[in-house]
N, CA, C and O atoms as a DFTB+ gen file, in Angstrom:
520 C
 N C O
     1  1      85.304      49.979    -124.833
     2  2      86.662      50.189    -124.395
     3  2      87.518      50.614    -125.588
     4  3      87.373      50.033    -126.663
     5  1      88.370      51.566    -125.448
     6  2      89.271      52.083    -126.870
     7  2      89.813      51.022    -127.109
     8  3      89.499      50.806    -128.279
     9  1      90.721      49.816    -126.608
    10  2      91.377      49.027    -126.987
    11  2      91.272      48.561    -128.204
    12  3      92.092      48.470    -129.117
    13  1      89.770      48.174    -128.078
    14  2      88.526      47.578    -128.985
    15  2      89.293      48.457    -130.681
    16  3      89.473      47.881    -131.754
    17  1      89.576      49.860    -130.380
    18  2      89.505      50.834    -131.734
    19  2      91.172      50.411    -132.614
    20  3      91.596      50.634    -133.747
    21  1      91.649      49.823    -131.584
    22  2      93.011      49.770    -131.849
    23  2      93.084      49.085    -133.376
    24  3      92.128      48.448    -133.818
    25  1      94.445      49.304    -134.211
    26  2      94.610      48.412    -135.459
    27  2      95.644      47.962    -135.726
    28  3      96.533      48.609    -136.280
    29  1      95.756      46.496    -135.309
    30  2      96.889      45.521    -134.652
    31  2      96.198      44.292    -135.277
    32  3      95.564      43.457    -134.632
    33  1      96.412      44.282    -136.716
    34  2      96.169      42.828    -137.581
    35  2      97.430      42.383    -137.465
    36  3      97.895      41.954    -138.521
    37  1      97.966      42.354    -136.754
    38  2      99.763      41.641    -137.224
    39  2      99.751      41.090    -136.176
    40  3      99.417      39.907    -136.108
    41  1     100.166      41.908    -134.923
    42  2     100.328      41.649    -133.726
    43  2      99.399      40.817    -132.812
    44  3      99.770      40.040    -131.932
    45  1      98.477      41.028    -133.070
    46  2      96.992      41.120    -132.542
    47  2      96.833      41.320    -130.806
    48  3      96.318      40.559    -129.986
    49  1      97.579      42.825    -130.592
    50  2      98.370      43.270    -129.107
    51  2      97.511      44.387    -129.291
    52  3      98.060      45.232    -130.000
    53  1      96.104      44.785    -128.833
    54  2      95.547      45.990    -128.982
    55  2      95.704      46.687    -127.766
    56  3      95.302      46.261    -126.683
    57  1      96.408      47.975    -127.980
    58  2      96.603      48.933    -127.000
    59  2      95.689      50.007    -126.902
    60  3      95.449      50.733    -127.868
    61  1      95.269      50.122    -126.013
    62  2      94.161      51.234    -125.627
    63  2      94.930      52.393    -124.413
    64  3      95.522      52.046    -123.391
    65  1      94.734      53.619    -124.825
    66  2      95.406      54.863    -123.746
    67  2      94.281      56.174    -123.973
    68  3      94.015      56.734    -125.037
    69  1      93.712      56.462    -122.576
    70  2      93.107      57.138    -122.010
    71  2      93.671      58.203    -121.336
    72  3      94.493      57.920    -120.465
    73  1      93.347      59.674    -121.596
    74  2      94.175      60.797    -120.827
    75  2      92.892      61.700    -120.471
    76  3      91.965      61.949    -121.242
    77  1      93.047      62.182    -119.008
    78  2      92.176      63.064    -118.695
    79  2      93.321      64.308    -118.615
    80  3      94.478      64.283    -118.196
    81  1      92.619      65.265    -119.118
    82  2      93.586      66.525    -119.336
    83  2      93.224      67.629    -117.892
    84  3      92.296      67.388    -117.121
    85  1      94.073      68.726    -117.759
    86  2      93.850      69.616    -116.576
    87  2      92.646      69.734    -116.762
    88  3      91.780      69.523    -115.913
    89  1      92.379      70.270    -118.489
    90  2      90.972      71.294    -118.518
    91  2      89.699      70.445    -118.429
    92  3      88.616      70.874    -118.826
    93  1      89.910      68.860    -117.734
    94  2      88.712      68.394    -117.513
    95  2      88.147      67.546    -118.734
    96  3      87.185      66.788    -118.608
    97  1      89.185      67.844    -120.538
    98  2      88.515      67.217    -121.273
    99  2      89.291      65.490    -121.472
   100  3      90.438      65.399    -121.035
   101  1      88.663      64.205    -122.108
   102  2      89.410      63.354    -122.138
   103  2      89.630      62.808    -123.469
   104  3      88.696      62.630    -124.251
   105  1      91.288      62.439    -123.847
   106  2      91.227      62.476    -125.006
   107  2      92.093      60.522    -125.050
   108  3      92.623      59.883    -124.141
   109  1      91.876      60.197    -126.405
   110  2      92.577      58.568    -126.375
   111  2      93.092      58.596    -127.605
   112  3      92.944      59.508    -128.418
   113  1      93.845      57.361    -127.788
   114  2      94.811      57.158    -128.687
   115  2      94.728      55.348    -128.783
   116  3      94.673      54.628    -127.786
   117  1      94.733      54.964    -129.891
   118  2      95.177      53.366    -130.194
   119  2      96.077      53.172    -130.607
   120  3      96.414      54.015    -131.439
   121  1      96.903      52.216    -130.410
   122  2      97.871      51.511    -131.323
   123  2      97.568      51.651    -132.637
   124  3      96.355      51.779    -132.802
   125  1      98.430      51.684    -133.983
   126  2      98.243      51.869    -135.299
   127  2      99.259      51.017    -135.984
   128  3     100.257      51.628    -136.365
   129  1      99.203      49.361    -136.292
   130  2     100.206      49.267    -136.747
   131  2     100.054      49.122    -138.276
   132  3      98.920      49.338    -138.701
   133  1     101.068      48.770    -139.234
   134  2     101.542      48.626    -140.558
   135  2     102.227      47.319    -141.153
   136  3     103.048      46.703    -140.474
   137  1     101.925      46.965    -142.255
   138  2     102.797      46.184    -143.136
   139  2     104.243      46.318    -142.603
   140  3     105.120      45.528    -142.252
   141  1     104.153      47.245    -142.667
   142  2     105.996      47.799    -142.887
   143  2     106.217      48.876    -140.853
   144  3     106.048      50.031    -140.463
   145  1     106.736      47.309    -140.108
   146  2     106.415      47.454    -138.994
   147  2     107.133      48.630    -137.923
   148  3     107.097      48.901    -136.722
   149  1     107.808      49.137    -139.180
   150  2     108.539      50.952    -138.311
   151  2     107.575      51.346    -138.290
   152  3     107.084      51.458    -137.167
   153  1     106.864      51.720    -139.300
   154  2     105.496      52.603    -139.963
   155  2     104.455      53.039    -138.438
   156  3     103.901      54.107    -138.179
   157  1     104.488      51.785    -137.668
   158  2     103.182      51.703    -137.032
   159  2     104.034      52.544    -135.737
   160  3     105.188      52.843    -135.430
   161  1     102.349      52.724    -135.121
   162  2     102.928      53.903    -133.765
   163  2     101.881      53.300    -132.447
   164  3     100.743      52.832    -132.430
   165  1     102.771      53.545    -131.544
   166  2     101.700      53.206    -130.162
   167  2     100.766      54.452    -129.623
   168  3     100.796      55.678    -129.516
   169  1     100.121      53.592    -129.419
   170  2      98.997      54.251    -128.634
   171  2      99.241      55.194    -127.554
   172  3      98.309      55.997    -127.496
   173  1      99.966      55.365    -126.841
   174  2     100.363      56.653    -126.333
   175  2     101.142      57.727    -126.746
   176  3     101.183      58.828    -126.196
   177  1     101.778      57.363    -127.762
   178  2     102.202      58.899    -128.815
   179  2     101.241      59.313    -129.759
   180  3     101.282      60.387    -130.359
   181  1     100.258      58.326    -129.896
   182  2      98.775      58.902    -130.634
   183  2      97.724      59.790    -130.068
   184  3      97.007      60.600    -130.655
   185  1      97.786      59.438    -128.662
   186  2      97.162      59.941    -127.348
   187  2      98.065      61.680    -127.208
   188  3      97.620      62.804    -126.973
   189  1      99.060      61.316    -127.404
   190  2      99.804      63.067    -126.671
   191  2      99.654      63.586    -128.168
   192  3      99.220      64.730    -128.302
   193  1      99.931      62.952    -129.153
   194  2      99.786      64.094    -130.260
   195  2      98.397      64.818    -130.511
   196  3      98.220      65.883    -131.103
   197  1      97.651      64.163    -130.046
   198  2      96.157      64.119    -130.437
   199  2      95.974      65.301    -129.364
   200  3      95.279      66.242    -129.744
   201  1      96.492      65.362    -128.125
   202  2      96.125      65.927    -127.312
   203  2      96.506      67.085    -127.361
   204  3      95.696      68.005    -127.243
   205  1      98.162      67.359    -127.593
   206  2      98.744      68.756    -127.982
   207  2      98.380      69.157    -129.032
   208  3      98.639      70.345    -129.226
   209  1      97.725      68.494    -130.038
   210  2      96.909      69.085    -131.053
   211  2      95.414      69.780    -131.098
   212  3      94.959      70.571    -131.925
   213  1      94.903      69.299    -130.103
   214  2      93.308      69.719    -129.882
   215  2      93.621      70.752    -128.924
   216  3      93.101      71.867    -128.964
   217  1      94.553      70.350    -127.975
   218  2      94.730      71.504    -126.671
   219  2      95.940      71.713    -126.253
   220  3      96.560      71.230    -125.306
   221  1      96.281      72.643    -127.219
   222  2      98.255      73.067    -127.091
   223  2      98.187      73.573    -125.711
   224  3      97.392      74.436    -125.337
   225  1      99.005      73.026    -125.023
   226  2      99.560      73.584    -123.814
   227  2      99.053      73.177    -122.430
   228  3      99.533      73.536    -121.355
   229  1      97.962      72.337    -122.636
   230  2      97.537      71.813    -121.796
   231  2      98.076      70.417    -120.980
   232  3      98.115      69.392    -121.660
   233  1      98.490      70.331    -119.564
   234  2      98.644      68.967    -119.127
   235  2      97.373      67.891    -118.992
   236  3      96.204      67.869    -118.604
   237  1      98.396      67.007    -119.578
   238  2      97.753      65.923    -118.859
   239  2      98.235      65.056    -117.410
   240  3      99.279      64.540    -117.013
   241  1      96.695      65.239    -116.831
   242  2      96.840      65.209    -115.723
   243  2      97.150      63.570    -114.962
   244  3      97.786      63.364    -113.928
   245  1      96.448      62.508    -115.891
   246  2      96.397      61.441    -115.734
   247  2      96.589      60.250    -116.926
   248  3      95.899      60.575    -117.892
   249  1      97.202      59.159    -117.133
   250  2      97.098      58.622    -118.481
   251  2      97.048      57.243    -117.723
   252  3      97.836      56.763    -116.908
   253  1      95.742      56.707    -118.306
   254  2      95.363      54.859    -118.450
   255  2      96.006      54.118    -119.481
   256  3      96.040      54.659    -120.586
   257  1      96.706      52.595    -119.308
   258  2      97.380      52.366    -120.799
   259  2      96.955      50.893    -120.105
   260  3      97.373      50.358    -119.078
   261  1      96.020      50.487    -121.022
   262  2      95.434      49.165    -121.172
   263  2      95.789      48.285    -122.459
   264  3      96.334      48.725    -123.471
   265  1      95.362      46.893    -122.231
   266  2      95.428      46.306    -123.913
   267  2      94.410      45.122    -123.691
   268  3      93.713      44.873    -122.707
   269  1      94.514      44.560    -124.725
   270  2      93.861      43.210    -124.926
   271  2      94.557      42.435    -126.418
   272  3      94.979      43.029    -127.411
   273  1      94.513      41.128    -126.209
   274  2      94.952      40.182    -126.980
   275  2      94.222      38.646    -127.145
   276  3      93.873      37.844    -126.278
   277  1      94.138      38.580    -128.775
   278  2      93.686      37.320    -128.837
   279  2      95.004      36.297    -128.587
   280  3      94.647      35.549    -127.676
   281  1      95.732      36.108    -128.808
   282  2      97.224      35.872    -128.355
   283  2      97.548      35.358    -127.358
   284  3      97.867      34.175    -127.235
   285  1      97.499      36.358    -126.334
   286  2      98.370      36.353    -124.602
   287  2      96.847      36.734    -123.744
   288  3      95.922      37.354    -124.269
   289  1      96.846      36.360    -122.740
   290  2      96.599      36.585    -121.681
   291  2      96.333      38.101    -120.956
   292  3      97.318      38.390    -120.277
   293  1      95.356      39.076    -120.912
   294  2      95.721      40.129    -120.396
   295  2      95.331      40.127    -119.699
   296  3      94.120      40.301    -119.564
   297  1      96.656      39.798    -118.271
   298  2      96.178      39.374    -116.915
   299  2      96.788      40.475    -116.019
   300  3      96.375      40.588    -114.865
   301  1      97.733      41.276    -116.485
   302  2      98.360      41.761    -115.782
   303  2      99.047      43.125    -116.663
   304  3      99.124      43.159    -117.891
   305  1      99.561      44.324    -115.644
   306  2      99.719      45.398    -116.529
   307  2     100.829      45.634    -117.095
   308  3     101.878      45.234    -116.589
   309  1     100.805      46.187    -118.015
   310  2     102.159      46.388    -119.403
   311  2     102.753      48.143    -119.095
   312  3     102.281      49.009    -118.359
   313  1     103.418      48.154    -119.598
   314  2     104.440      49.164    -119.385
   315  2     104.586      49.954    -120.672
   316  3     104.594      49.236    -121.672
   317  1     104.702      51.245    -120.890
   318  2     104.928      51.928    -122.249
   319  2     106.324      51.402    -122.873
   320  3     107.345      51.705    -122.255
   321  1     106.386      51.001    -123.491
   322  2     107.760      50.942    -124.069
   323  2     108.744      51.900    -124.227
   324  3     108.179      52.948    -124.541
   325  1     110.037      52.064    -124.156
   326  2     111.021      53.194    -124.288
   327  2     110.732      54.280    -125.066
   328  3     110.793      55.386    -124.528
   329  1     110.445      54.201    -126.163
   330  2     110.094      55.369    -127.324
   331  2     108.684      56.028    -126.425
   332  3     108.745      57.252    -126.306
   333  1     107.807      55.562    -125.977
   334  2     106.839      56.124    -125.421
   335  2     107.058      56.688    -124.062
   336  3     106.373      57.597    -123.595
   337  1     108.165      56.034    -123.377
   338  2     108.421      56.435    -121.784
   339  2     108.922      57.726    -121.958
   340  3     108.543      58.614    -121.194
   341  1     110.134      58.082    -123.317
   342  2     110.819      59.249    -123.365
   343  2     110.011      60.536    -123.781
   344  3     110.245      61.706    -123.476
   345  1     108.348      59.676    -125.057
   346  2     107.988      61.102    -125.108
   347  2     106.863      61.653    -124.157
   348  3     106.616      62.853    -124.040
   349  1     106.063      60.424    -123.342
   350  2     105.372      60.826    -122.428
   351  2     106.462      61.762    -121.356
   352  3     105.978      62.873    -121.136
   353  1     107.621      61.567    -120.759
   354  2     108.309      62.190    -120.052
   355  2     108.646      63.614    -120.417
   356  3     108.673      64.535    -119.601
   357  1     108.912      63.729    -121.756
   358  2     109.250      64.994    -122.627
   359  2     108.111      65.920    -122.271
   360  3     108.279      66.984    -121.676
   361  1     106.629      65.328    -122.778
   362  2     105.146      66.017    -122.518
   363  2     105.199      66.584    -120.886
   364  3     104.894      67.770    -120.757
   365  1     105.472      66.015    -119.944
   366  2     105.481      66.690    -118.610
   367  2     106.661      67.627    -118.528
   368  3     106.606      68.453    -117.617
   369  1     107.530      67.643    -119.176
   370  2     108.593      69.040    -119.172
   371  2     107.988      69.972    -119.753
   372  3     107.913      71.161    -119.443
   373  1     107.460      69.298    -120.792
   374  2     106.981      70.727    -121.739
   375  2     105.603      71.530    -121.263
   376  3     105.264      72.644    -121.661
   377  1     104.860      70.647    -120.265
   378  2     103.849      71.715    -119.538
   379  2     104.004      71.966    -118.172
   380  3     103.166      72.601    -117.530
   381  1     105.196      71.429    -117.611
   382  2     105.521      71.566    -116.432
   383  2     104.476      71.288    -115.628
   384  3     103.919      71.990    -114.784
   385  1     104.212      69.848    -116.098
   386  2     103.078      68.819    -115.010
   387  2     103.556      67.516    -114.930
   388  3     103.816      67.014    -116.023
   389  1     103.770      66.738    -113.824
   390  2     103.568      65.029    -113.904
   391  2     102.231      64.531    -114.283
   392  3     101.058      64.862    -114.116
   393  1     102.773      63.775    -114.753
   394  2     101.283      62.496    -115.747
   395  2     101.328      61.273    -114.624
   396  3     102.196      60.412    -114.474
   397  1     100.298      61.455    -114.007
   398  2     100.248      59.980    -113.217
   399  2      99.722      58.992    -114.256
   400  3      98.888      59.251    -115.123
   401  1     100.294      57.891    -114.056
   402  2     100.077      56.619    -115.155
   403  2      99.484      55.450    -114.401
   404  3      99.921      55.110    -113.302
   405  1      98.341      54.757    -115.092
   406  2      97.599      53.787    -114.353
   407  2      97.468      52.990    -115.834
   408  3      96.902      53.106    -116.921
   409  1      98.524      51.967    -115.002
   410  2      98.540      50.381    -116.564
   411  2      97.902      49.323    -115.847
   412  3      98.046      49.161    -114.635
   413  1      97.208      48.611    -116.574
   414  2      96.286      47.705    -116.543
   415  2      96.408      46.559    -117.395
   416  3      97.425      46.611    -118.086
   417  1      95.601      45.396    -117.593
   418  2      95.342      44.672    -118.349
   419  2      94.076      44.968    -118.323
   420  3      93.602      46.000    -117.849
   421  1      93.171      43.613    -119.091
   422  2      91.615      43.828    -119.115
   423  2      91.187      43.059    -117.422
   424  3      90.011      43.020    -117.059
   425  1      92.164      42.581    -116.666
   426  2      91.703      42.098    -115.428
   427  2      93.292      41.967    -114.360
   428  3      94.370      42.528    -114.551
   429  1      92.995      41.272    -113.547
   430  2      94.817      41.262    -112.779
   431  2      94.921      42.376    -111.996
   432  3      93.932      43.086    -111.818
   433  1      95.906      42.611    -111.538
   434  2      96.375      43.960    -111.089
   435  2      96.730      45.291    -112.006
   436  3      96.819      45.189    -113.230
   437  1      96.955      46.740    -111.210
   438  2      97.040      47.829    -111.864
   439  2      97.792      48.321    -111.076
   440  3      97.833      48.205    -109.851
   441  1      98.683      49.135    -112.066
   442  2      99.850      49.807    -111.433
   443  2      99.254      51.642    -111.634
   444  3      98.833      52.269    -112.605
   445  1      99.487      51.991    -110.231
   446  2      99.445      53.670    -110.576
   447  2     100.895      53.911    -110.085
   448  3     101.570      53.422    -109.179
   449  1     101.169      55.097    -111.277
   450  2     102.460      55.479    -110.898
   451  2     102.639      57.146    -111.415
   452  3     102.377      57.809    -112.418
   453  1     103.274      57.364    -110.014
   454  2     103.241      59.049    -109.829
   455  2     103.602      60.183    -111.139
   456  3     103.125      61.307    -111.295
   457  1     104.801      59.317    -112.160
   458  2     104.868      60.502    -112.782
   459  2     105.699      59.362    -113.950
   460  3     105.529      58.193    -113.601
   461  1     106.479      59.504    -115.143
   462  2     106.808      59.261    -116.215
   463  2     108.678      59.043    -115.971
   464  3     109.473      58.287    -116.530
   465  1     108.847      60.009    -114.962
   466  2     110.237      60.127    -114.999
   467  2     110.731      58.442    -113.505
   468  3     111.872      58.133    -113.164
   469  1     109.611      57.878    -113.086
   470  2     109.566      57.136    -112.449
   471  2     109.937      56.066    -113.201
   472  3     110.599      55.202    -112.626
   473  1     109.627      55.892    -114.533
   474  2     109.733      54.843    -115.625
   475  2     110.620      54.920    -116.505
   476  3     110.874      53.991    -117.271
   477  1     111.522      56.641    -116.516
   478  2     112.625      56.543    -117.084
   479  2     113.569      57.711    -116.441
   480  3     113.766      58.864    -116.825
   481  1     114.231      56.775    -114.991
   482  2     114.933      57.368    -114.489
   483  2     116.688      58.423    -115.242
   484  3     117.451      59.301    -114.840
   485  1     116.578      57.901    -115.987
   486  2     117.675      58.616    -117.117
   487  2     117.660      58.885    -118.001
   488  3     118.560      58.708    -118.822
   489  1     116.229      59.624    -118.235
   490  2     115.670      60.405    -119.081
   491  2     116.833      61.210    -119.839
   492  3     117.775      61.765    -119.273
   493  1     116.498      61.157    -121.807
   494  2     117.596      62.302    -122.177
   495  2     116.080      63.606    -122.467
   496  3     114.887      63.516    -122.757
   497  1     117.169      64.833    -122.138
   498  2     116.205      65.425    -122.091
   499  2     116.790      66.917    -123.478
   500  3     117.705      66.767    -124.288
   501  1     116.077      67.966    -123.355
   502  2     116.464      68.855    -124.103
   503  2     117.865      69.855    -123.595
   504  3     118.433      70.616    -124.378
   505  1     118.286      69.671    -122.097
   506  2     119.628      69.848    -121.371
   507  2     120.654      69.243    -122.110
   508  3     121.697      69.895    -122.153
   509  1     120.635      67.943    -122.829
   510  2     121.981      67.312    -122.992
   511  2     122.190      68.042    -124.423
   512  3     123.282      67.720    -124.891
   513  1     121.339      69.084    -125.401
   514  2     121.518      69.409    -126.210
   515  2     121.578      70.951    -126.538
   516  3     121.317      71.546    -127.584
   517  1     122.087      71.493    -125.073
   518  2     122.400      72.986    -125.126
   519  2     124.063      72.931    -124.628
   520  3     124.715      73.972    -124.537
C-alpha cells in the first residue's frame, strides 16, 4: 500500500494518494514531512505534481486518498485539507475534467465523491484575478 512509502516521523499520519489518469496510466504521491513543519507537503500535491510532470495535460480521472497511523485509529475516511482541496480543484480547471475522489481509511467506510469543487464549494479560482 503507498501509505506504507509515506515520510511522517513527526506526525506519524501516513498519507497515501492514488490517481488513475485518462490515459489509463496510475500515478501516487505520499505525504513528505520536515523538521521545519511548513517545509513538508501532502500527499496529494505530490500526486498532481508528479502527474502533470510525467503527463502534462492529462486528467485525472479518479483520485484514492487513504492513510494509516500508529497514533489514531484509521477507521474512517479523511478529507484533503484546504491547501489540497484548492489545488486538486485548480487541476480539474486546468484539464477541463472532474476528479472523482474516493477517501478511505485502512478499514470503516469510504466516501466517493463526484468532483473537487464538491469539497470546495467557494473555490478561488484564476477569474477573481482578471
Amino acid at each position: 500500500m503507498v501509505t506504507k512509502q509515506a515520510y511522517a516521523p513527526y506526525s506519524k499520519f501516513n498519507v497515501g494518494a492514488a490517481a488513475l489518469l485518462q490515459n489509463g496510466e496510475i500515478v501516487t504521491g505520499t505525504n513528505q514531512e520536515n523538521a521545519s513543519y511548513p517545509v513538508g507537503i501532502c500527499a496529494e500535491r505530490v500526486l498532481l505534481g508528479t502527474a502533470a510532470t510525467l503527463f502534462p495535460g492529462v486528467p485525472v480521472k479518479t483520485l484514492a486518498i487513504s492513510y494509516d497511523s500508529t497514533n489514531v485509529k484509521s477507521d474512517h475516511p479523511i478529507s484533503p485539507c484546504g491547501m489540497c482541496r484548492q489545488a486538486i480543484h485548480e487541476y480539474e480547471l486546468r484539464t477541463s475534467s472532474p476528479i472523482r475522489l474516493i477517501l478511505s481509511g485502512q478499514e470503516g467506510d469510504v466516501y466517493i465523491i463526484d468532483d473537487a469543487r464538491s469539497l470546495l464549494p467557494f473555490a478561488f479560482t484564476s477569474d477573481e484575478l482578471k
